[in-house]
N, C-alpha and C positions, 0 to 999 in steps of 0.2 A: 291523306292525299300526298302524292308526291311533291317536288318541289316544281317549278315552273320553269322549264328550261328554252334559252334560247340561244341558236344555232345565228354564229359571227360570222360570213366566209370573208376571210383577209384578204385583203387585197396589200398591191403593191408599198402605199401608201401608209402602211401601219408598219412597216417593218422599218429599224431605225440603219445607220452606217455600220454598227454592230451585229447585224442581220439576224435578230429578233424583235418582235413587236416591242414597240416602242412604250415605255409602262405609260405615259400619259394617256394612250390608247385604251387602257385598262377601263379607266373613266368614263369615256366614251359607251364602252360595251355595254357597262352597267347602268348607264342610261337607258341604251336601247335596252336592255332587258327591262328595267322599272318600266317604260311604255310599254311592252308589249304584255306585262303583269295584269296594267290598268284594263288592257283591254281582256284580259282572260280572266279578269275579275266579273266583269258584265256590266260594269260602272262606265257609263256613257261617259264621252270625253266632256261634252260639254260641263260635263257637273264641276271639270276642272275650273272652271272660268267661277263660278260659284266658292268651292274649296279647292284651294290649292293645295301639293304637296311640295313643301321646300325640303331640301336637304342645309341639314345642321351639319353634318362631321358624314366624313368618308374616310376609308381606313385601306391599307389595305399591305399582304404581305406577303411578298412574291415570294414564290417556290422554285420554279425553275421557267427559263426561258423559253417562250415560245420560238421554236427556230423556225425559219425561212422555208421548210418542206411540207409545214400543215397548211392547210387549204383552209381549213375551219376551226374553230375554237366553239363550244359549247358552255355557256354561263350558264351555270344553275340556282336559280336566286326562289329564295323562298323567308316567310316572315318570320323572322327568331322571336319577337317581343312586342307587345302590344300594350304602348301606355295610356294616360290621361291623352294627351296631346302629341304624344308621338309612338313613331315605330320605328324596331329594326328590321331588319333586310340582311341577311345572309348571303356571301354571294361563294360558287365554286367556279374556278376554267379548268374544264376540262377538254380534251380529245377523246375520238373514238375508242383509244383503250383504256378509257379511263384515267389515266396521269392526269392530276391537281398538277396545276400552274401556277395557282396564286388563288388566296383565298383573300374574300374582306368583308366589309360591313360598313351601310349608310346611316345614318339617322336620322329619320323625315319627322318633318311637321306638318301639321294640318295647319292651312291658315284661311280663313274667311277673306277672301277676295278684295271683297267691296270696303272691307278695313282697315284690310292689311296686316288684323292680327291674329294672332295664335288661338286655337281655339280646339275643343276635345274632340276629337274622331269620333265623326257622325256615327251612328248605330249601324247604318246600310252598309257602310264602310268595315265598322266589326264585320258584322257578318260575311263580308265579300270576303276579306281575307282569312276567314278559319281554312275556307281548301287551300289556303297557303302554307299554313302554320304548321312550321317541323322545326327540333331543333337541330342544329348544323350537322351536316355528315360527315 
């Protein structure tokens, strides 16, 4: 299955005095993509209140600037690696023709809620993300 892609449209607000998106924004995007993941997974939000997903490390290594004339940026985030207790996450930005922007990678953990600790990714949860899992393009 392909990767999970989701469409950013910039706004005024992300672009810095430099007049490219501003890289803290980057952060951001990849957020909104990991939520909109969970939900194209089929994993009810609430389940989050139950298992959480934290982020251990976020990477990331810009390519070239997004300038001031894109309207939209598209993330493509899809799962590279599935451990005991954690996952990666692949991310691409791109535009409409294609041009990588900056590529990265998060590393989540699964954490039981009610303990607050670390704990091995539920089976449902496997199985949610096999239509994720490709490695990086």
């Amino acid at each position: 299955m392909p990767a999970f892609e989701h469409t950013v449209q910039l706004r005024w607000g992300d672009f810095d005095a430099l007049q490219h998106v501003n890289n803290v924004r980057y952060f951001d995007f990849m957020q909104d993509a990991r939520v909109g993941l969970v939900s194209a997974t089929g994993i009810p939000r609430s389940e989050l209140a139950v298992v959480g997903h934290f982020v251990a490390h976020n990477e990331i290594d810009y390519i070239a600037p997004i300038a001031m004339d894109q309207s939209s940026i598209t993330v493509r985030l899809w799962i590279a690696a599935v451990k005991g207790a954690s996952y990666e996450l692949g991310y691409e930005f791109i535009d409409a023709a294609g041009t990588i922007y900056a590529k990265a990678r998060t590393v989540m953990v699964t954490v039981l809620m009610e303990t607050q600790t670390v704990i091995r990714i539920p089976d449902d949860l496997r199985d949610a993300f096999t239509n994720f899992t490709l490695t990086e393009g």
